[in-house]
mmCIF file of the N, C-alpha and C atoms, coordinates in Angstrom:
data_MODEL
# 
_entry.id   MODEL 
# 
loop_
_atom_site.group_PDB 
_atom_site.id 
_atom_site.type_symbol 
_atom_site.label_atom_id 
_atom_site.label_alt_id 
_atom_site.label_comp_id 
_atom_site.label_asym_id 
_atom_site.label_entity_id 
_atom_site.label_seq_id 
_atom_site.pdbx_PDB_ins_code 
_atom_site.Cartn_x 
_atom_site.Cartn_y 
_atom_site.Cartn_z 
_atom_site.occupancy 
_atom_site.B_iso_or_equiv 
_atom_site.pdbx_formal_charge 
_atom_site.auth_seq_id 
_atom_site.auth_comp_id 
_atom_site.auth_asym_id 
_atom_site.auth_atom_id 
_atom_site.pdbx_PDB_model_num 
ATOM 1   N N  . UNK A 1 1  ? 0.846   -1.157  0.000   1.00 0.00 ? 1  UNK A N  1 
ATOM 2   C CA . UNK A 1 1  ? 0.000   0.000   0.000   1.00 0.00 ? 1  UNK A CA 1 
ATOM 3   C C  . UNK A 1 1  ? 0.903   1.234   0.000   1.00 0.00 ? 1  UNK A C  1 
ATOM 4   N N  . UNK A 1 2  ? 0.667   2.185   -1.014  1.00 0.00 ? 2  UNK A N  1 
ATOM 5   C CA . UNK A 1 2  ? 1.301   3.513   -1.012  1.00 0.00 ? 2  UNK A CA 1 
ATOM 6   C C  . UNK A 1 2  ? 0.328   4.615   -0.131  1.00 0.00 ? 2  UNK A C  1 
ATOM 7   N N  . UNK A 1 3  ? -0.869  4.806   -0.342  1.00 0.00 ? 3  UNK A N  1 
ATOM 8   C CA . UNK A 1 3  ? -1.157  5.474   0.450   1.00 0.00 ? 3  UNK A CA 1 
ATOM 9   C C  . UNK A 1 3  ? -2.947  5.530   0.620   1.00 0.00 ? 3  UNK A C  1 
ATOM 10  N N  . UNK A 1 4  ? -3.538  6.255   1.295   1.00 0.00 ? 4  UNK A N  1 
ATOM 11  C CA . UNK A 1 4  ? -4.770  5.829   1.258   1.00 0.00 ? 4  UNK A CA 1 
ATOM 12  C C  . UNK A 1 4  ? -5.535  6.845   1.373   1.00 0.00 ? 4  UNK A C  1 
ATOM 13  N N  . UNK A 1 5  ? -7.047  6.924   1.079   1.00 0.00 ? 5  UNK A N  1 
ATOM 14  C CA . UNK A 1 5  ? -8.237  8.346   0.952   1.00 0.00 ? 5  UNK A CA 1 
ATOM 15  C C  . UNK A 1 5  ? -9.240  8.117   1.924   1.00 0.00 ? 5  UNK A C  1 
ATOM 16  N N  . UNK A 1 6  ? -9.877  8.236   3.173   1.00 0.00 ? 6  UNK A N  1 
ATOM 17  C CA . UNK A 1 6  ? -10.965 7.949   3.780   1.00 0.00 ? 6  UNK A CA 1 
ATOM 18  C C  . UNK A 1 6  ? -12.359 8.421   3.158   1.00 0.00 ? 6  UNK A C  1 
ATOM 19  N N  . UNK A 1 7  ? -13.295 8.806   2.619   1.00 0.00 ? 7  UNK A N  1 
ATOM 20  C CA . UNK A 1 7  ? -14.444 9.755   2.484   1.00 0.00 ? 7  UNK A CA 1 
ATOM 21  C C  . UNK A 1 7  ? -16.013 9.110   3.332   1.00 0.00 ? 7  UNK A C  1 
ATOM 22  N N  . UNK A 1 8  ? -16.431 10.205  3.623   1.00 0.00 ? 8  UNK A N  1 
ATOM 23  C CA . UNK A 1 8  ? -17.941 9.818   4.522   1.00 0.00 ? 8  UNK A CA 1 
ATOM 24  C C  . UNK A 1 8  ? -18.562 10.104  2.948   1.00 0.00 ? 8  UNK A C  1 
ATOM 25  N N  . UNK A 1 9  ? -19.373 9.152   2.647   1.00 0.00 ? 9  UNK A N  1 
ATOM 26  C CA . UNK A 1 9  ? -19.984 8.594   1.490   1.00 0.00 ? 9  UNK A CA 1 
ATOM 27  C C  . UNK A 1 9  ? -21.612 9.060   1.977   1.00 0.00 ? 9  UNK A C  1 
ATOM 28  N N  . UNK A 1 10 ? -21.715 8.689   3.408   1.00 0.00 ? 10 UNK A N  1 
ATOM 29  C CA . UNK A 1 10 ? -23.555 8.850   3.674   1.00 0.00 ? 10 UNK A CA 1 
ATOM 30  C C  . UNK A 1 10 ? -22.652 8.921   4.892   1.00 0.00 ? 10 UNK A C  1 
ATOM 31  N N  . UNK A 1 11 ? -23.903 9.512   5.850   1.00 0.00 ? 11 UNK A N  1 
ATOM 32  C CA . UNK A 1 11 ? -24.056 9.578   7.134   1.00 0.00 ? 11 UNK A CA 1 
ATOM 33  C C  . UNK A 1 11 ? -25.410 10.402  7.762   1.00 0.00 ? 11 UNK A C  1 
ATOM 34  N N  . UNK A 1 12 ? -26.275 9.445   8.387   1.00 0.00 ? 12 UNK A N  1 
ATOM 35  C CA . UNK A 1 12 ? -27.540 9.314   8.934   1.00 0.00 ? 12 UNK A CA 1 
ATOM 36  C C  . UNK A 1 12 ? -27.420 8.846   10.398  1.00 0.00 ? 12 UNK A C  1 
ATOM 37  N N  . UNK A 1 13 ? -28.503 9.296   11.270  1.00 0.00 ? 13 UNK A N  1 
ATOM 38  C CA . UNK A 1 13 ? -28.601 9.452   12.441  1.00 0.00 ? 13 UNK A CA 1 
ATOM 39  C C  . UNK A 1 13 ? -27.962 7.463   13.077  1.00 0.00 ? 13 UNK A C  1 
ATOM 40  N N  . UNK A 1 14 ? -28.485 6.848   11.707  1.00 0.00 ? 14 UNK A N  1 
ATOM 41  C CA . UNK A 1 14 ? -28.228 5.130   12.641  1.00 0.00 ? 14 UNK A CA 1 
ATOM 42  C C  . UNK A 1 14 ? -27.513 4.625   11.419  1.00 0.00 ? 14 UNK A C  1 
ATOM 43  N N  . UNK A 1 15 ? -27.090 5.261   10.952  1.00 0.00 ? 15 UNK A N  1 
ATOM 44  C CA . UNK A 1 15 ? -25.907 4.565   9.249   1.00 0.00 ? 15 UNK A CA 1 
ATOM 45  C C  . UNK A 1 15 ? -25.115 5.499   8.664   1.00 0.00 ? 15 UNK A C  1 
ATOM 46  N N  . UNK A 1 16 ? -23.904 4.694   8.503   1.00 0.00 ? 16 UNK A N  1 
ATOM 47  C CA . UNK A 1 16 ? -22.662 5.637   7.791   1.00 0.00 ? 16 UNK A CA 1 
ATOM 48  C C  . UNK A 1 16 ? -22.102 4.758   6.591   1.00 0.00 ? 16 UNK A C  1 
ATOM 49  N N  . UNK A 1 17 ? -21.694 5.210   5.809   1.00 0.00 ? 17 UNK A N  1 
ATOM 50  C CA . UNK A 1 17 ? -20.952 4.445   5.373   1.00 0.00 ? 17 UNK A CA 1 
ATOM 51  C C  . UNK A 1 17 ? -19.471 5.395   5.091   1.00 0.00 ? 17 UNK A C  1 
ATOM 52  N N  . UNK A 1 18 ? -18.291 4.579   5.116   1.00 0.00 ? 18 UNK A N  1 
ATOM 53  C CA . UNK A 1 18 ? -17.094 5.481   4.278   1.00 0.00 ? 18 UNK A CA 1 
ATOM 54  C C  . UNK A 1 18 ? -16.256 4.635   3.383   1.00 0.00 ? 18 UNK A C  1 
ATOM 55  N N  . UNK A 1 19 ? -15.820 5.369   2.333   1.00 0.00 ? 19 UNK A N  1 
ATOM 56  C CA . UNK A 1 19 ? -15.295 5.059   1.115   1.00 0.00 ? 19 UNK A CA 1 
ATOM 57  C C  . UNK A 1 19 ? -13.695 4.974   1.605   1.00 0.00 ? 19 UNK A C  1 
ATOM 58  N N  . UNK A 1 20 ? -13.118 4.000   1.320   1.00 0.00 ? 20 UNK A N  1 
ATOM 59  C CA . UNK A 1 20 ? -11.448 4.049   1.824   1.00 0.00 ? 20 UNK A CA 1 
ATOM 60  C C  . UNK A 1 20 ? -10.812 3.597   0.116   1.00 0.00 ? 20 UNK A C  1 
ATOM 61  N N  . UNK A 1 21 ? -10.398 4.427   -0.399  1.00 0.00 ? 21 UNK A N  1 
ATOM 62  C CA . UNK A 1 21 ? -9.199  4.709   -1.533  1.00 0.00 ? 21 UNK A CA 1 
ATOM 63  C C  . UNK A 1 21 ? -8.185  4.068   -1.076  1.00 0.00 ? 21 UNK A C  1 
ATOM 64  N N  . UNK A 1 22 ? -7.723  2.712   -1.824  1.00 0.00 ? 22 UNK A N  1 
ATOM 65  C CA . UNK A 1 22 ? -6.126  2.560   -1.579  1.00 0.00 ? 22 UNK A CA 1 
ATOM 66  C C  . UNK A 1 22 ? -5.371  2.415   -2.723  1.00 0.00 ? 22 UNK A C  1 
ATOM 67  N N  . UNK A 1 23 ? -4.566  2.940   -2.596  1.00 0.00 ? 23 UNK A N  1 
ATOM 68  C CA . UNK A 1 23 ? -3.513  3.294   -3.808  1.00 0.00 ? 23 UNK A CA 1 
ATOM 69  C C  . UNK A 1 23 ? -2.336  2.140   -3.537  1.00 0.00 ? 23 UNK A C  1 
ATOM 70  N N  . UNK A 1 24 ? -2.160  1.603   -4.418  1.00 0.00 ? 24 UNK A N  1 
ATOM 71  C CA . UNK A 1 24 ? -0.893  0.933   -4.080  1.00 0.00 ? 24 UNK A CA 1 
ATOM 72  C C  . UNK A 1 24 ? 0.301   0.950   -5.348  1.00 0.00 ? 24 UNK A C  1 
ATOM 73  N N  . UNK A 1 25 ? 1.205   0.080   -4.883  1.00 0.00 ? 25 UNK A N  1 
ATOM 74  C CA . UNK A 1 25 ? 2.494   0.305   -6.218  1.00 0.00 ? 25 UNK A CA 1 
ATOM 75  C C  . UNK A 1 25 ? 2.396   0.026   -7.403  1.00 0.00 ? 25 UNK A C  1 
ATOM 76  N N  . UNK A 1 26 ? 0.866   -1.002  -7.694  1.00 0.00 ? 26 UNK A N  1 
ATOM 77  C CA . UNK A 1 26 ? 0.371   -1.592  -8.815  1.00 0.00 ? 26 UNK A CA 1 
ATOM 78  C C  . UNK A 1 26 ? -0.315  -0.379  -9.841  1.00 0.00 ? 26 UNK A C  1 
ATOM 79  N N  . UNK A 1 27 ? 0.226   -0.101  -11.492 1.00 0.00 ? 27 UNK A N  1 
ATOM 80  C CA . UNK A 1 27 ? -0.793  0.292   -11.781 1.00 0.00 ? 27 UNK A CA 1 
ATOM 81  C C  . UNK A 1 27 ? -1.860  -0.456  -12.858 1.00 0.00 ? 27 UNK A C  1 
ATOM 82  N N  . UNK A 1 28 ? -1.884  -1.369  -12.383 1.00 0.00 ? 28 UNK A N  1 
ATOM 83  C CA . UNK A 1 28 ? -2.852  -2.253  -13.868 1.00 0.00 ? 28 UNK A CA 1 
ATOM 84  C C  . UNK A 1 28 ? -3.979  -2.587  -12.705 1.00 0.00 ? 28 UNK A C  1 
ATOM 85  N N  . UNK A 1 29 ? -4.425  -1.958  -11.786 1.00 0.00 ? 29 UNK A N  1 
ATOM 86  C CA . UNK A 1 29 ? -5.889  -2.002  -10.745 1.00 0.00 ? 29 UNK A CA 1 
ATOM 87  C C  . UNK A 1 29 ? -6.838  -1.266  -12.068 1.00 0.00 ? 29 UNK A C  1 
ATOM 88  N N  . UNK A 1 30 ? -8.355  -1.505  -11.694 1.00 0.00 ? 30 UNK A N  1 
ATOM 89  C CA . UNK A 1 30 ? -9.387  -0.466  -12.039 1.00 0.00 ? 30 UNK A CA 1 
ATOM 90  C C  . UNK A 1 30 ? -9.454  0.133   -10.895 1.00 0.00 ? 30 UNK A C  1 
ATOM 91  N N  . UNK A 1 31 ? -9.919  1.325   -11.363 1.00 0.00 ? 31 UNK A N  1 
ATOM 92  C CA . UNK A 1 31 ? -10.439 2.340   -10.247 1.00 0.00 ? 31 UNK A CA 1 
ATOM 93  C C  . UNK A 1 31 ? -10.850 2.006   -8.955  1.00 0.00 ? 31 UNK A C  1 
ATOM 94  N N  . UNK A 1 32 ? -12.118 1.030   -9.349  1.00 0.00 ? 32 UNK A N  1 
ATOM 95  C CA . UNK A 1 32 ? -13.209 1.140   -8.536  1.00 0.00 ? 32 UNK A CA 1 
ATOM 96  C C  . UNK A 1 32 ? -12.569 -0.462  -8.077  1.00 0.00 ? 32 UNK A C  1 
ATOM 97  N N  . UNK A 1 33 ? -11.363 -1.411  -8.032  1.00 0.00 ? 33 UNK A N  1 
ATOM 98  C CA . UNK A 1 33 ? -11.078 -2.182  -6.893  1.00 0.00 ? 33 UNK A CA 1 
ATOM 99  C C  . UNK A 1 33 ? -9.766  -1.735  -6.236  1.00 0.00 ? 33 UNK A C  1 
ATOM 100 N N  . UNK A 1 34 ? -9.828  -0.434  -6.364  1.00 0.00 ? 34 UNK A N  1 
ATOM 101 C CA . UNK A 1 34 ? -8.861  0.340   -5.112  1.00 0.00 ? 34 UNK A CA 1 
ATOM 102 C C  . UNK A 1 34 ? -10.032 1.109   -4.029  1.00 0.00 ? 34 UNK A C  1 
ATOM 103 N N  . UNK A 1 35 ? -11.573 0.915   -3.803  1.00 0.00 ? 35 UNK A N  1 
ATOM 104 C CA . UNK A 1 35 ? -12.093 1.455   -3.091  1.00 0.00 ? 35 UNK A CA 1 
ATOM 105 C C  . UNK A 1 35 ? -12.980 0.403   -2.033  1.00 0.00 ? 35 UNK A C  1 
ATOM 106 N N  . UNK A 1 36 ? -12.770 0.595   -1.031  1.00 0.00 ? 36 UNK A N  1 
ATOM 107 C CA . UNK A 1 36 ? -13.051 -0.614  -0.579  1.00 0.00 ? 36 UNK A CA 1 
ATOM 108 C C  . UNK A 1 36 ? -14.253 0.072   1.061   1.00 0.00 ? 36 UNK A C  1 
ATOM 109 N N  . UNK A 1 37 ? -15.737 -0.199  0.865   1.00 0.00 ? 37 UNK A N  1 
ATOM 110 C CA . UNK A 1 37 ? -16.262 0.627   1.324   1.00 0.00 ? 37 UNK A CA 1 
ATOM 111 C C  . UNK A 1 37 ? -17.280 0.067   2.826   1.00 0.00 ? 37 UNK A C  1 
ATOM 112 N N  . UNK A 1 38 ? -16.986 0.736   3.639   1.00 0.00 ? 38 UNK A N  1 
ATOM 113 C CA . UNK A 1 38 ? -17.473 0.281   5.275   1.00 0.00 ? 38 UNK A CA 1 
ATOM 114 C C  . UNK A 1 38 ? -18.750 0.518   5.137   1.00 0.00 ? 38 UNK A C  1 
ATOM 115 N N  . UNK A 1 39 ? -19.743 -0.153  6.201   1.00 0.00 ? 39 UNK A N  1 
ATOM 116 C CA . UNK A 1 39 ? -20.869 -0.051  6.016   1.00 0.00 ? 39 UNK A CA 1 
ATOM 117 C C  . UNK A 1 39 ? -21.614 0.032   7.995   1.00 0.00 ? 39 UNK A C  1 
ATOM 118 N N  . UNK A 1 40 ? -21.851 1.099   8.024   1.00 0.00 ? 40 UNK A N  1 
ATOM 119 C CA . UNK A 1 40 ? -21.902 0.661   10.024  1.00 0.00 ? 40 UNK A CA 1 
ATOM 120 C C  . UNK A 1 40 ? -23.316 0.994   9.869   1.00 0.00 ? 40 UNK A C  1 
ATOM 121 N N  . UNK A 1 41 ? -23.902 0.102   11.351  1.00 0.00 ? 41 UNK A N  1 
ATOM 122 C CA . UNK A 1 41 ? -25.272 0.597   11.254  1.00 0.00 ? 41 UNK A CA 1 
ATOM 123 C C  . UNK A 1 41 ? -25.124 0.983   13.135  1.00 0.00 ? 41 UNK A C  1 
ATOM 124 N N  . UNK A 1 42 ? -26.109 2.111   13.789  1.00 0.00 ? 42 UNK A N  1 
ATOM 125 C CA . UNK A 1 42 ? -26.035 2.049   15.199  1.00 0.00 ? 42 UNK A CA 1 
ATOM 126 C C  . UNK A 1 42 ? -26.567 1.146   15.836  1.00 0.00 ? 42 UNK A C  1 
ATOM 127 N N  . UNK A 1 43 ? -26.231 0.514   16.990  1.00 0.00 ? 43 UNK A N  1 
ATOM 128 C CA . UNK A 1 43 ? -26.896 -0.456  17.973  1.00 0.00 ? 43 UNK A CA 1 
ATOM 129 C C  . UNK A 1 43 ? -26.468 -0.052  19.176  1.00 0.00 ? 43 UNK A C  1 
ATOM 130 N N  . UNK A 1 44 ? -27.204 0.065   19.981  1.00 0.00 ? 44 UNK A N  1 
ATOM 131 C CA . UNK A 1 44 ? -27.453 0.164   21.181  1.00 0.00 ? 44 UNK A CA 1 
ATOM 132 C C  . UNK A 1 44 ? -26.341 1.412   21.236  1.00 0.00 ? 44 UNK A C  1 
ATOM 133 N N  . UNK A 1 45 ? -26.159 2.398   21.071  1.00 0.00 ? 45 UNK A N  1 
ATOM 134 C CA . UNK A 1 45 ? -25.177 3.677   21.196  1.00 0.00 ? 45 UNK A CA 1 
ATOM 135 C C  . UNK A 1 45 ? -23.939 2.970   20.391  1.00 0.00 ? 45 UNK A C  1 
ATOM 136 N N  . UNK A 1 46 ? -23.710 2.329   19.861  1.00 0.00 ? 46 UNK A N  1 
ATOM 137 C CA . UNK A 1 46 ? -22.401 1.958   19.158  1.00 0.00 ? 46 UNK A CA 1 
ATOM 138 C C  . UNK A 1 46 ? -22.667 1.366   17.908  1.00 0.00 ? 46 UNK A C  1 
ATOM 139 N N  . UNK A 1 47 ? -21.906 2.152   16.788  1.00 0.00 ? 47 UNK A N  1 
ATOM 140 C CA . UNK A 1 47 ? -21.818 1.632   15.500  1.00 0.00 ? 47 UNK A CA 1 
ATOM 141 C C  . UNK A 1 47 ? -20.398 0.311   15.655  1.00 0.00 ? 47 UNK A C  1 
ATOM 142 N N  . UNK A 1 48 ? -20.888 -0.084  14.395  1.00 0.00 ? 48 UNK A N  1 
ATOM 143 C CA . UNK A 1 48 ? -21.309 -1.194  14.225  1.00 0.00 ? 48 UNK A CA 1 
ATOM 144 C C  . UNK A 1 48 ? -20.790 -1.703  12.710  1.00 0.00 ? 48 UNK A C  1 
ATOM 145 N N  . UNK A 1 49 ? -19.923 -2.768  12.420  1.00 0.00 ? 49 UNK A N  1 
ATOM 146 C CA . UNK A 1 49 ? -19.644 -2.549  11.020  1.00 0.00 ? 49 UNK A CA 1 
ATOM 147 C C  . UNK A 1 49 ? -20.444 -3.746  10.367  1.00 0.00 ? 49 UNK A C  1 
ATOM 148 N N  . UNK A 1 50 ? -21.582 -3.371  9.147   1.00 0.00 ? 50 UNK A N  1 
ATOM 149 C CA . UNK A 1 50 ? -22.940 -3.617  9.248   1.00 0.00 ? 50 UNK A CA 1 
ATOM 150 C C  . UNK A 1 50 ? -22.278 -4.873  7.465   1.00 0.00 ? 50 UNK A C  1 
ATOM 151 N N  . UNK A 1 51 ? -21.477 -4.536  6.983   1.00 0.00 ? 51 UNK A N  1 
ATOM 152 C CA . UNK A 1 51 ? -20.667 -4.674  6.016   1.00 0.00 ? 51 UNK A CA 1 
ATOM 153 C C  . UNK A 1 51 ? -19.951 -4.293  5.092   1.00 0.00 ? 51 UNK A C  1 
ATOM 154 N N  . UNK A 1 52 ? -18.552 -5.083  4.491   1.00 0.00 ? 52 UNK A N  1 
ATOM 155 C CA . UNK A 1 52 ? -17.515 -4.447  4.126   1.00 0.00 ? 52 UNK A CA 1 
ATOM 156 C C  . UNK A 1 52 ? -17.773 -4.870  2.179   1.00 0.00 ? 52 UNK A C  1 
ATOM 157 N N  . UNK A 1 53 ? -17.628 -4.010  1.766   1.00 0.00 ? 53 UNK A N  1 
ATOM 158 C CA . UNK A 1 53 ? -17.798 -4.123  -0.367  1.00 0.00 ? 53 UNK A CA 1 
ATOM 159 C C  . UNK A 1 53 ? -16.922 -3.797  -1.174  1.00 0.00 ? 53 UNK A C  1 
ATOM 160 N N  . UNK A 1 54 ? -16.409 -4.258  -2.165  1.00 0.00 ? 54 UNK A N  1 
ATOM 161 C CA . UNK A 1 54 ? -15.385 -4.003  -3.203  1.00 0.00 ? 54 UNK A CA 1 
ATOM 162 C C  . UNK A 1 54 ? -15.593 -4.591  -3.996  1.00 0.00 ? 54 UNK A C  1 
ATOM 163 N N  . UNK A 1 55 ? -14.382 -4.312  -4.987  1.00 0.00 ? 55 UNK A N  1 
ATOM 164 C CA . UNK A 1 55 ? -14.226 -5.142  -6.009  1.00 0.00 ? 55 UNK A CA 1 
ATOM 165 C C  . UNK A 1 55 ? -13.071 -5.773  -6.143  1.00 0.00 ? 55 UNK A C  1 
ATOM 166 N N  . UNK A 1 56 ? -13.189 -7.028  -7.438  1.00 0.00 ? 56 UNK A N  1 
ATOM 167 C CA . UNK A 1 56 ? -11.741 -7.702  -7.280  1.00 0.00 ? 56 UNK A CA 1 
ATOM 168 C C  . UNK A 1 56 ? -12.057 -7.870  -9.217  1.00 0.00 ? 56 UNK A C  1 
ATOM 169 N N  . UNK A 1 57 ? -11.029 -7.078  -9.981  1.00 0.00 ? 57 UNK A N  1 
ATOM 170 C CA . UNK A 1 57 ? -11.033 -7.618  -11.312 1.00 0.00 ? 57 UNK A CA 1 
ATOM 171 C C  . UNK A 1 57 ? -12.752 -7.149  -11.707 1.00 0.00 ? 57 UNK A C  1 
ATOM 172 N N  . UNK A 1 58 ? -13.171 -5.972  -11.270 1.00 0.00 ? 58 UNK A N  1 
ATOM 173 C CA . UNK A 1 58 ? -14.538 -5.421  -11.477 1.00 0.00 ? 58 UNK A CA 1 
ATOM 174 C C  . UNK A 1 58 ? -15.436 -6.699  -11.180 1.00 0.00 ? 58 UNK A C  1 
ATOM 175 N N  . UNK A 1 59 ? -15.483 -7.575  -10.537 1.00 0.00 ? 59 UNK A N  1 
ATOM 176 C CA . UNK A 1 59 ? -16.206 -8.235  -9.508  1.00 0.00 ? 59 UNK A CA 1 
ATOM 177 C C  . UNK A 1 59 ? -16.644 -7.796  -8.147  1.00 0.00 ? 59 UNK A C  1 
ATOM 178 N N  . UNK A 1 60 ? -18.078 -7.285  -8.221  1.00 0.00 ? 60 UNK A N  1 
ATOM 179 C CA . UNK A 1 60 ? -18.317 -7.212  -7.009  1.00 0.00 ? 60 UNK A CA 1 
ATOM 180 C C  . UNK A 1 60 ? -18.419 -8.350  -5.931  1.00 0.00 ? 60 UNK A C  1 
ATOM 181 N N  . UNK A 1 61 ? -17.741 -8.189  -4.782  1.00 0.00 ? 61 UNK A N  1 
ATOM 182 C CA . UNK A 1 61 ? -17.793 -8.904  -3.712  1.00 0.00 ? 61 UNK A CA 1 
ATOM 183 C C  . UNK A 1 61 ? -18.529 -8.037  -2.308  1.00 0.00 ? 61 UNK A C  1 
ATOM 184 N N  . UNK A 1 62 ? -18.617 -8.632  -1.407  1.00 0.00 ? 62 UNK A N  1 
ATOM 185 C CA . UNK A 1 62 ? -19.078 -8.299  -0.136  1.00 0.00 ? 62 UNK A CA 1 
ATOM 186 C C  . UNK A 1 62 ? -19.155 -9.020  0.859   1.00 0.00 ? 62 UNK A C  1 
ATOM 187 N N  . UNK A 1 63 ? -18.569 -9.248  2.046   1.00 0.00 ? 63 UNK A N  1 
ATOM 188 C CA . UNK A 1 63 ? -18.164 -9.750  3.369   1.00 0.00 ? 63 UNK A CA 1 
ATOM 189 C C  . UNK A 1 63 ? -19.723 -10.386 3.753   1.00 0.00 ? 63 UNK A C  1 
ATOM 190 N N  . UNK A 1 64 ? -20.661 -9.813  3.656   1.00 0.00 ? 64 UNK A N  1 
ATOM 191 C CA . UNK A 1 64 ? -22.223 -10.066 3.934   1.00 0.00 ? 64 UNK A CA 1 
ATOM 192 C C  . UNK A 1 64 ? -22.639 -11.371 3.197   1.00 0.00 ? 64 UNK A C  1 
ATOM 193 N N  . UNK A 1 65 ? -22.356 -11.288 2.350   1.00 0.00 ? 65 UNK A N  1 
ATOM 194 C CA . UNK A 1 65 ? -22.415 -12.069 1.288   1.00 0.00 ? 65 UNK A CA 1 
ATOM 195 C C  . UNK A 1 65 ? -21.869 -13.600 0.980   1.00 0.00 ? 65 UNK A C  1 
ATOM 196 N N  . UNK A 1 66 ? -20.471 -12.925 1.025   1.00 0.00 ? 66 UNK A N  1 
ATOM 197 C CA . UNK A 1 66 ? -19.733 -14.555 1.198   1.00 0.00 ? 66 UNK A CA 1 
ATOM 198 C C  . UNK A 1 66 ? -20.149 -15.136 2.127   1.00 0.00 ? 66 UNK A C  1 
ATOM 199 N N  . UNK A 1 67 ? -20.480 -14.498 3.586   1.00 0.00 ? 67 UNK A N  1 
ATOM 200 C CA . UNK A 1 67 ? -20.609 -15.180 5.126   1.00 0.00 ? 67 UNK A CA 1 
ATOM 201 C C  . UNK A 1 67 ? -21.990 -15.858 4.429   1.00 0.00 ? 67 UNK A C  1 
ATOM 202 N N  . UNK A 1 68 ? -23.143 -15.617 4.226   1.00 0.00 ? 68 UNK A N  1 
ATOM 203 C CA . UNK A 1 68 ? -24.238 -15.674 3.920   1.00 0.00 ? 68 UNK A CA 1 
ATOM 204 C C  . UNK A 1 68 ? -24.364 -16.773 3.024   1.00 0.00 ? 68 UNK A C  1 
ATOM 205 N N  . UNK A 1 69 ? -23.384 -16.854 2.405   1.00 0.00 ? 69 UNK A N  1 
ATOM 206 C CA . UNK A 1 69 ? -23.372 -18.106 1.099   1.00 0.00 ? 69 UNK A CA 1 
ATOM 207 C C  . UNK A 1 69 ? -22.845 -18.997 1.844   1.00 0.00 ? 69 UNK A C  1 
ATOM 208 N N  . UNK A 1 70 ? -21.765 -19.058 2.451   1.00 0.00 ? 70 UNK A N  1 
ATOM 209 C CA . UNK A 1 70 ? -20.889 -19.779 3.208   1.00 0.00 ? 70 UNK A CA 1 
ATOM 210 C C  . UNK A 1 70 ? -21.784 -21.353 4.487   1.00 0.00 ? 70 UNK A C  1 
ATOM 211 N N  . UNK A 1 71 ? -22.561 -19.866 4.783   1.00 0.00 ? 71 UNK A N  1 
ATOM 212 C CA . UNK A 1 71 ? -23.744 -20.476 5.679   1.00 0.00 ? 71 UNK A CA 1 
ATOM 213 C C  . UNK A 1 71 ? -24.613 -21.538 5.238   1.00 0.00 ? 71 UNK A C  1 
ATOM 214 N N  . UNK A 1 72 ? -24.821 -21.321 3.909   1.00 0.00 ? 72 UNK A N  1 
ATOM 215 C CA . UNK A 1 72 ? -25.954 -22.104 3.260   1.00 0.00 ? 72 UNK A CA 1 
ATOM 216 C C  . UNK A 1 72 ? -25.556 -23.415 3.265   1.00 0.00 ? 72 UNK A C  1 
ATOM 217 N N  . UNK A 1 73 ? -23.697 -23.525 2.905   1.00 0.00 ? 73 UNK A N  1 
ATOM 218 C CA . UNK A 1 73 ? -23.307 -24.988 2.194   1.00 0.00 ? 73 UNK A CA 1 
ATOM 219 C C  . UNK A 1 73 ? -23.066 -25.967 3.223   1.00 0.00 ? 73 UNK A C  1 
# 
């Protein structure tokens, strides 16, 4: 990793999400699988990381997701 971008993408009274940019030494990435984006929701006074999304090779993936599939088999 060379260096990295945080951005608040949304933010609502019980949900945030932020956008994290990582740049690294590679340049043959697309854009959009150097952004890799948090997802919190509030519970009980504490956020909460609700799930994590990117891409790999413009494949969307998501932490929610795999767990969720994972579960099924």
């Amino acid at each position: 990793m060379k260096s990295f971008k945080v951005d608040a993408e949304k933010a609502e009274a019980d949900k945030a999400r932020l956008a994290v940019t990582i740049t690294g030494h590679r340049n043959d990435r697309k854009p959009a699988d150097q952004i890799v984006r948090y997802d919190f929701v509030r519970e009980a006074n504490s956020w909460k990381i609700d799930d994590i999304k990117g891409s790999s090779d413009g494949e969307a993936w998501s932490i929610r997701k795999v767990l969720t599939d994972a579960l099924k088999s």
